[in-house]
C-alpha positions as CSV (number, residue, x, y, z in Angstrom):
1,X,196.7,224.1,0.2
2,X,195.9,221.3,-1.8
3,X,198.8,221.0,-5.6
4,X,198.2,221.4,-8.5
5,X,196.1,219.5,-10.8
6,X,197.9,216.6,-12.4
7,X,197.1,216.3,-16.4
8,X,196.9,213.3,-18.1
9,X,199.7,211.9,-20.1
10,X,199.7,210.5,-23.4
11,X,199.2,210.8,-26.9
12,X,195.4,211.2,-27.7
13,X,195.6,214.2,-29.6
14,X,194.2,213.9,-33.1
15,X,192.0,210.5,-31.4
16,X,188.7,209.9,-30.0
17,X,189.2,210.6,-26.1
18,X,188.7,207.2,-24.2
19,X,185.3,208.1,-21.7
20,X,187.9,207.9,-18.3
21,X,189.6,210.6,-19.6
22,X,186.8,212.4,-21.2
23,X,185.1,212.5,-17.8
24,X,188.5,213.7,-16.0
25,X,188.8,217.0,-18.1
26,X,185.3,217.5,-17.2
27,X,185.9,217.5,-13.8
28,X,189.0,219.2,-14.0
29,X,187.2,221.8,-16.0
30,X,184.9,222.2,-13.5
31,X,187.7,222.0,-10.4
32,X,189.2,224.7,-12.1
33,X,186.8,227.0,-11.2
34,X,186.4,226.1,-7.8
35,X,183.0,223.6,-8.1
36,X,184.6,220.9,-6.1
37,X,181.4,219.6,-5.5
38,X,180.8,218.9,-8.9
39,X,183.8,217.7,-9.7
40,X,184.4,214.9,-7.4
41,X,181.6,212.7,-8.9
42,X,183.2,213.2,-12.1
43,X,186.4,212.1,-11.0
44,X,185.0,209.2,-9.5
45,X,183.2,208.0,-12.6
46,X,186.2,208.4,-14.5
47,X,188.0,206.1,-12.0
48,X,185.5,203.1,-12.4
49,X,185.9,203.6,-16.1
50,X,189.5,203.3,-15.9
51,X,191.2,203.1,-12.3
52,X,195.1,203.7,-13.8
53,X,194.5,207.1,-14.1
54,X,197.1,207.9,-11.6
55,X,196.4,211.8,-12.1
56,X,193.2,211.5,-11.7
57,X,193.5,209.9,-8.5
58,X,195.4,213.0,-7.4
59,X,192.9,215.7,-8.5
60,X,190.2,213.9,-7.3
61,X,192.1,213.8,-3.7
62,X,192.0,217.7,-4.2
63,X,188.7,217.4,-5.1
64,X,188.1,215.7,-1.3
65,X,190.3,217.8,0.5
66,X,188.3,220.3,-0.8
67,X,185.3,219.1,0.2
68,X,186.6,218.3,3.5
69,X,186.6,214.4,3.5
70,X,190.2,214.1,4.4
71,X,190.1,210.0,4.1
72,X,189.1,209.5,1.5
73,X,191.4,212.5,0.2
74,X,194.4,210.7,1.9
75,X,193.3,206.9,0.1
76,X,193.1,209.2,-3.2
77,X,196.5,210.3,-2.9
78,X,198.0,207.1,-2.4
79,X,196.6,205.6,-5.0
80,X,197.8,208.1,-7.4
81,X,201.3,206.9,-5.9
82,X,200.7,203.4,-6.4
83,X,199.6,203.8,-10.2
84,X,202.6,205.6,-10.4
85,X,202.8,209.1,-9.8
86,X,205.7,208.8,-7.8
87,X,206.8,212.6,-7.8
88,X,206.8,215.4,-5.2
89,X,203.5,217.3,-5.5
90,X,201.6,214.3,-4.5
91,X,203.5,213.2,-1.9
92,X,203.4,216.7,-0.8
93,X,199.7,216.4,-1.3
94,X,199.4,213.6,0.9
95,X,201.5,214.7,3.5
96,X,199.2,218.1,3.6
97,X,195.9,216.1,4.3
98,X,197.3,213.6,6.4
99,X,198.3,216.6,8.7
100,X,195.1,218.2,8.4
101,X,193.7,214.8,9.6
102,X,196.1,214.9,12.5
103,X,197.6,211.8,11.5
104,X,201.2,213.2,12.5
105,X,203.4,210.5,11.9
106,X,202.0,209.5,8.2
107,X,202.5,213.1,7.5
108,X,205.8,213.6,8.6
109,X,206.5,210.3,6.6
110,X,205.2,211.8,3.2
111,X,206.7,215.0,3.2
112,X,210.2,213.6,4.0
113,X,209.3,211.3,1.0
114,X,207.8,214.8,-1.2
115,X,211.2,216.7,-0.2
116,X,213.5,213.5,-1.3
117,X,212.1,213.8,-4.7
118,X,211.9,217.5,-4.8
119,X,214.3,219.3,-2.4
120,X,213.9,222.7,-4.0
121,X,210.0,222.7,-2.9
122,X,210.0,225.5,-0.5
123,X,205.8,225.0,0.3
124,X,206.7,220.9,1.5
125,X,209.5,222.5,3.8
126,X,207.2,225.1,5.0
127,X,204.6,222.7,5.6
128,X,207.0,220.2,7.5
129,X,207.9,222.8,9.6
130,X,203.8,223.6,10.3
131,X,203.7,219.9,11.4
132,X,206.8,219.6,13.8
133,X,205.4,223.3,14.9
134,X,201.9,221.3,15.9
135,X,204.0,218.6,17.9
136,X,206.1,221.2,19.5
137,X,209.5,220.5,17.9
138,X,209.7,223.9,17.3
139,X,213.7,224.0,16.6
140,X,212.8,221.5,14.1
141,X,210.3,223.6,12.6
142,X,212.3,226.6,12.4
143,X,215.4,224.8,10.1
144,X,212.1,223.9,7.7
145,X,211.4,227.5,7.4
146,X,214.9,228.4,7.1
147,X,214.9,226.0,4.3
148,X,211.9,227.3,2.6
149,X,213.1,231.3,2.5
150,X,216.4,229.8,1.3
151,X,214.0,228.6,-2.1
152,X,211.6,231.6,-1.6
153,X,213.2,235.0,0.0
154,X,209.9,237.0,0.1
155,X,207.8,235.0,1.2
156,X,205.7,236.6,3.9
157,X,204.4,233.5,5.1
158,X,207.4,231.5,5.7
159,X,209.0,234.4,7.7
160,X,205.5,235.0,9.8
161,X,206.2,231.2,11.1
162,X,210.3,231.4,11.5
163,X,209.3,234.5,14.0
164,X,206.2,232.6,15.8
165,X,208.3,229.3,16.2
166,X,211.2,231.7,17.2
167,X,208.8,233.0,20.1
168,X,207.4,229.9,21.4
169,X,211.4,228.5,21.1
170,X,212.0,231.4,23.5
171,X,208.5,230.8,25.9
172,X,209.8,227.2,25.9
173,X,212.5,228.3,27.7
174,X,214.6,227.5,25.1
175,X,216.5,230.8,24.9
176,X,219.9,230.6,23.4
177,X,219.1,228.3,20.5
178,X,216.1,230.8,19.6
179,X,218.6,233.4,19.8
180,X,220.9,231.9,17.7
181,X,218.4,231.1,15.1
182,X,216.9,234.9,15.3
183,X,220.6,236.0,14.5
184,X,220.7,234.0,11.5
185,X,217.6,234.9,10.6
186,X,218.4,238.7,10.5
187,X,221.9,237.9,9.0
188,X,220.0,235.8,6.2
189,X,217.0,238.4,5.7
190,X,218.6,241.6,6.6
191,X,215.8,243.6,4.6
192,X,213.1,241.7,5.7
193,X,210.6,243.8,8.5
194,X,210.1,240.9,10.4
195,X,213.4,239.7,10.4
196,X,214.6,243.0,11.5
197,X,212.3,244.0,14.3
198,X,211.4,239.9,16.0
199,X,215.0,239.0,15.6
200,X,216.4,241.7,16.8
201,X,213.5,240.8,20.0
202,X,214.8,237.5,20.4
203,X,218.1,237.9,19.7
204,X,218.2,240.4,22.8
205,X,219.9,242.8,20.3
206,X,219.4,246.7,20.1
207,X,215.6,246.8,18.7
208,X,214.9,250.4,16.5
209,X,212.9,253.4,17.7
210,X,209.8,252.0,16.4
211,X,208.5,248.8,14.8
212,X,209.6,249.7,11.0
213,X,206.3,250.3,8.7
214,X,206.7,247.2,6.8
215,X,206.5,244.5,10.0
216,X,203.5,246.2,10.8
217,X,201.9,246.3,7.8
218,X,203.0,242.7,7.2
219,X,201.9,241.6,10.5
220,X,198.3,243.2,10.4
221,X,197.7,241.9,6.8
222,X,198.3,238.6,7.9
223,X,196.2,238.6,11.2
224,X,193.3,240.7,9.7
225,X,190.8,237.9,8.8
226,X,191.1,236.2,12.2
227,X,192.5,239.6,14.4
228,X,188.6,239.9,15.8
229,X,188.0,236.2,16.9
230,X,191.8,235.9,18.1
231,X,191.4,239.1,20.3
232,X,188.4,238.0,22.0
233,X,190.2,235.1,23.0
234,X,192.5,237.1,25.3
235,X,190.0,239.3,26.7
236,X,191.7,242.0,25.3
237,X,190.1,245.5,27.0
238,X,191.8,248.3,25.8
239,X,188.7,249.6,23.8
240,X,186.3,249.0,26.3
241,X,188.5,250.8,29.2
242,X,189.1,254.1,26.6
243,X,185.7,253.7,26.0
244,X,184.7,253.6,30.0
245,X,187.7,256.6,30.0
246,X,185.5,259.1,27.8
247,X,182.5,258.1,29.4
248,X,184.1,259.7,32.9
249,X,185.9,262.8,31.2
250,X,184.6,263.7,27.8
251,X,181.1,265.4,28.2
252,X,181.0,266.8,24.5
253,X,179.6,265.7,21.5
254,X,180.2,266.9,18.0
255,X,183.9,266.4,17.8
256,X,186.2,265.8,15.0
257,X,187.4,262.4,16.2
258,X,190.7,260.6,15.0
259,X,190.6,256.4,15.9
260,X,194.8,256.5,15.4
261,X,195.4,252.7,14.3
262,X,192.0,252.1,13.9
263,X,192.9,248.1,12.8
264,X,189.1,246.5,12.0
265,X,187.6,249.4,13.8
266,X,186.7,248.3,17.5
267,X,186.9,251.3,18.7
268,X,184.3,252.4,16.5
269,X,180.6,252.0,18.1
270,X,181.8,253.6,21.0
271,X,183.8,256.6,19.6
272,X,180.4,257.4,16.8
273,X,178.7,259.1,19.7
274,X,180.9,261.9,20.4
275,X,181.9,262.4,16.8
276,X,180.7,264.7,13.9
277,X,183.1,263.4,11.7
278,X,185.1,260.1,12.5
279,X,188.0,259.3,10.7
280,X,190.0,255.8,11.1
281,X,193.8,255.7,10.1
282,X,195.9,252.3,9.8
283,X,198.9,250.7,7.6
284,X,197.3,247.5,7.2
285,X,195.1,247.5,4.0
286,X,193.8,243.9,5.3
287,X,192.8,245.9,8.8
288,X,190.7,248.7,6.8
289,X,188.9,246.3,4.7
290,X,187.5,245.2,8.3
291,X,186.6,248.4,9.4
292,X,185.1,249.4,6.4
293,X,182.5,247.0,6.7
294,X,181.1,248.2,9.9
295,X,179.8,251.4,8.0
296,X,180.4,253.7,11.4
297,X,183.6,255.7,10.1
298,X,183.4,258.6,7.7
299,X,186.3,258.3,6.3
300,X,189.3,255.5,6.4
301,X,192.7,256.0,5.2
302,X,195.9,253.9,4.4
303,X,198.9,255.9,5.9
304,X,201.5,256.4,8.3
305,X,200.6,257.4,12.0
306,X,202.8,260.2,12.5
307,X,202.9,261.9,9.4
308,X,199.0,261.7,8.6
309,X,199.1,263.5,12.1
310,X,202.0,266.1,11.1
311,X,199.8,266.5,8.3
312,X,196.7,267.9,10.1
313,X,197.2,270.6,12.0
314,X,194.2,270.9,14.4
315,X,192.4,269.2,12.8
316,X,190.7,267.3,15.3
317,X,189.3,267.2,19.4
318,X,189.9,264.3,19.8
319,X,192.5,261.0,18.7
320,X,192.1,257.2,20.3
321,X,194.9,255.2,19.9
322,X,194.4,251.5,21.4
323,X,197.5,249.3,21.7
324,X,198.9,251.3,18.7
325,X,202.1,253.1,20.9
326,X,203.3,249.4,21.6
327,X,205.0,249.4,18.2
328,X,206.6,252.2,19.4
329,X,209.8,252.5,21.5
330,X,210.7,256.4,21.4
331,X,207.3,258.5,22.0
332,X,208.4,261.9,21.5
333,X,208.0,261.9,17.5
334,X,204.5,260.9,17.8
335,X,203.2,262.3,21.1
336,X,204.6,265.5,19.3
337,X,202.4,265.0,15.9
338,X,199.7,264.3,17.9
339,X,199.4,267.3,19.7
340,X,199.9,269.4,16.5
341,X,196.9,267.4,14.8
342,X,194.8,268.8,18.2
343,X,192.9,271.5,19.0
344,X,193.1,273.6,21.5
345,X,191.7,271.8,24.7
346,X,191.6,269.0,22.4
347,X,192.4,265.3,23.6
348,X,194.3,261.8,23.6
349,X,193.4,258.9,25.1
350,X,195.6,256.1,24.4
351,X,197.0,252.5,26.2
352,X,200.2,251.5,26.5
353,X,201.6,248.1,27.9
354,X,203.1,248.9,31.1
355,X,206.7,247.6,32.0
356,X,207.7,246.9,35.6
357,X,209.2,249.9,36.9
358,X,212.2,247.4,38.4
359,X,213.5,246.6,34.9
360,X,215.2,250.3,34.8
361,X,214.3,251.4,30.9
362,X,212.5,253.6,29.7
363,X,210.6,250.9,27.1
364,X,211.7,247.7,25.9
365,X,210.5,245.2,22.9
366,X,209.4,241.9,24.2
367,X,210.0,239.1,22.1
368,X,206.4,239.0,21.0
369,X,207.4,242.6,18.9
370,X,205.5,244.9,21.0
371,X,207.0,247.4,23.5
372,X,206.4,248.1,27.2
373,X,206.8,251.2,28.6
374,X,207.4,252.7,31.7
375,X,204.9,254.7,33.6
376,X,207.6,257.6,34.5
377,X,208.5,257.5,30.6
378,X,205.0,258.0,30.2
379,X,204.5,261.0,32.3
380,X,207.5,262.8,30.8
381,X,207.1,262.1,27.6
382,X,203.5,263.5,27.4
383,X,204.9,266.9,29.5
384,X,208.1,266.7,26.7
385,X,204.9,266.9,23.9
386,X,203.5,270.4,25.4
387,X,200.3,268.3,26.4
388,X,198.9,268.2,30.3
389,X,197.9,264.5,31.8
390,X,194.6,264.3,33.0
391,X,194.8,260.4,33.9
392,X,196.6,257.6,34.1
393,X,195.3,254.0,35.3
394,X,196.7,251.0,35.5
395,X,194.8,247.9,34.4
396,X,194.9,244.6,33.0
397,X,194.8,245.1,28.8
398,X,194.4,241.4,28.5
399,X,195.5,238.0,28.5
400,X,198.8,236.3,27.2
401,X,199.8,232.7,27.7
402,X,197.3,232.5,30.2
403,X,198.8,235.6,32.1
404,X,197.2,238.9,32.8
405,X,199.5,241.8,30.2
406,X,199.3,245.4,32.5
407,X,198.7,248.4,31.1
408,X,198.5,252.4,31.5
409,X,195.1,254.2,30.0
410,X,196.0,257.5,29.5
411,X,194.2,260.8,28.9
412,X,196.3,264.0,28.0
413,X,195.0,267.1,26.5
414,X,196.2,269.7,24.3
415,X,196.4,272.9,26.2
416,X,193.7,275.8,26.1
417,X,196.3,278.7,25.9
């Protein structure tokens, strides 16, 4: 993201406005509302009028970022450094666009310059550590986001890329520095969801029950605009093999149907035919907005898996859950809630990723956050719930780093008597 506009400087209140700087305000008026388009001629009129105007040759940079002419953006920022705005925010400006141009080296140039004038800038750190991340100096990049939640705590963002960086540190085969960092991480952030639940992946360390509430709320929020495109880039499957599932075992229509984790509502088309009443659930507000806008679900709500299902007492015939039990370790809680929010003969269908039978757990949380579970796991845990197992197929859920992920598509169903 582009700084913040730069004001002019100097004392013409009380005086006629010379037309340079009558023309900027216009355009920053008009850049304030978002009219790039407008503004940028502005700008440049005011800059043949009077080319000093060293602010004015930052906002009009903005003005062509904005626009998407990132060289002429770039020549805009450094000539509001050579008329002497020779602070931070436009350094920090130029370093932005010059990495957006892939021009890796000039960029890593002005934000080292940006963070030697203003070390406590926690978006130039951030943004450093976006650029080493693009040329795969991914230790690097993670000391720039350490650097940046020093300044800024909370910031979702900043933690989103210590735990991606953290991951491809790992992949990269890089394993005991990315454990090391993740244990800093989680030392540093102890209350943070992300911190909690990918360090403790990466760190190899004891991982909770479950993915807490808040990394999964986090995480979906963060992914939802993109989560569609970015899914059909791995082939991902899980809704159409459910979907392929009911086709094979569910012969009835008119069914109260629960899409558990219903994220931007995949699931959807295919469910709307069986279904009276379809209902989506999910954490991620960000996910819901999605799924709203497909107009097939009756109803959407913001909750809690388990306890919306505790909540419900047989209140439907049928619950979907795709890739939604791989932010769960333990089972038994929910395989439990889920049967009391069925009906009698009622059903689940669900996918789980499947871990290789040789590694001896019951589950475990991969460094990408999600857990694996074991097909034997599996099979108890559904018998553990009071529910019988109609199926359970292995197949390939989709693709990760260029490698198949295996799963198990499940079908269990609530007892008649």
């Amino acid at each position: 993201m582009a700084g913040s506009r730069l004001s002019l400087r100097g004392g013409l209140r009380g005086a006629a406005l010379p037309p340079a700087v009558r023309l900027s305000r216009q355009a920053d008026a008009l850049a304030s509302t978002g009219d790039a388009a407008g503004a940028e001629p502005l700008y440049a009129r005011a800059l043949e009028a009077d080319p000093t105007l060293a602010g004015t040759h930052n906002n009009h940079g903005n003005a062509l970022r904005a626009l998407g002419r990132l060289q002429e953006a770039a020549a805009a920022y450094r000539a509001a450094v050579a008329h002497g705005l020779h602070e931070g925010m436009a350094h920090y400006n130029l370093g932005s666009v010059l990495r957006q141009a892939e021009r890796h080296g000039e960029a890593d140039d002005a934000f080292r310059q940006s963070l030697a004038l203003r070390p406590d800038h926690a978006e130039a750190w951030n943004n450093r550590g976006n650029l080493l991340r693009d040329l795969g100096r991914f230790g690097e990049a993670a000391m720039g986001y350490r650097r940046a939640l020093t300044l800024r705590p909370d910031w979702a963002d900043a933690h989103d890329n210590l735990g991606a960086v953290l991951y491809l540190l790992h992949e990269q085969g890089r394993v005991e520095e990315a454990a090391t960092l993740a244990r800093l991480w989680r030392r540093d952030h102890p209350a943070n969801p992300l911190a909690r639940h990918i360090g403790a992946a990466i760190a190899g360390e004891e991982a909770d029950a479950r993915a807490p509430d808040d990394y999964v709320r986090q995480t979906f929020d963060l992914f939802a605009e993109e989560f569609d495109r970015k899914l059909a880039e791995l082939d991902y499957r899980a809704p159409s093999l459910l979907a392929g599932l009911l086709a094979e075992e569910e012969p009835r229509t008119g069914l109260d149907v629960l899409d558990a984790g219903c994220g931007t509502g995949l699931c959807a088309a295919s469910l709307r035919p069986y279904a009276r009443r379809l209902v989506g659930v999910d954490l991620s507000d960000g996910m819901l907005d999605r799924a709203r806008t497909r107009g097939l679900y009756d109803e959407l709500q913001a909750a809690e898996l388990v306890s919306f299902l505790a909540d419900r007492p047989g209140a439907f015939d049928l619950v979907i859950a795709a890739d939604v039990f791989c932010y769960f370790g333990v089972l038994d809680e929910a395989f439990a809630a889920a049967r009391a929010a069925l009906r009698p003969g009622g059903r689940l269908a669900f996918t789980v990723e499947e871990l290789d039978p040789a590694d001896g757990r019951p589950h475990r949380v991969a460094t990408h956050g999600r857990y694996a579970h074991a097909e034997a796991y599996i099979r108890t845990a559904v018998a553990g719930a009071g529910l019988a197992l109609r199926r359970c197929d292995h197949d390939r859920l989709r693709y990760e780093s260029g490698e198949p992920v295996m799963g198990l598509v499940v079908l269990a169903e609530r007892p008649a008597a």
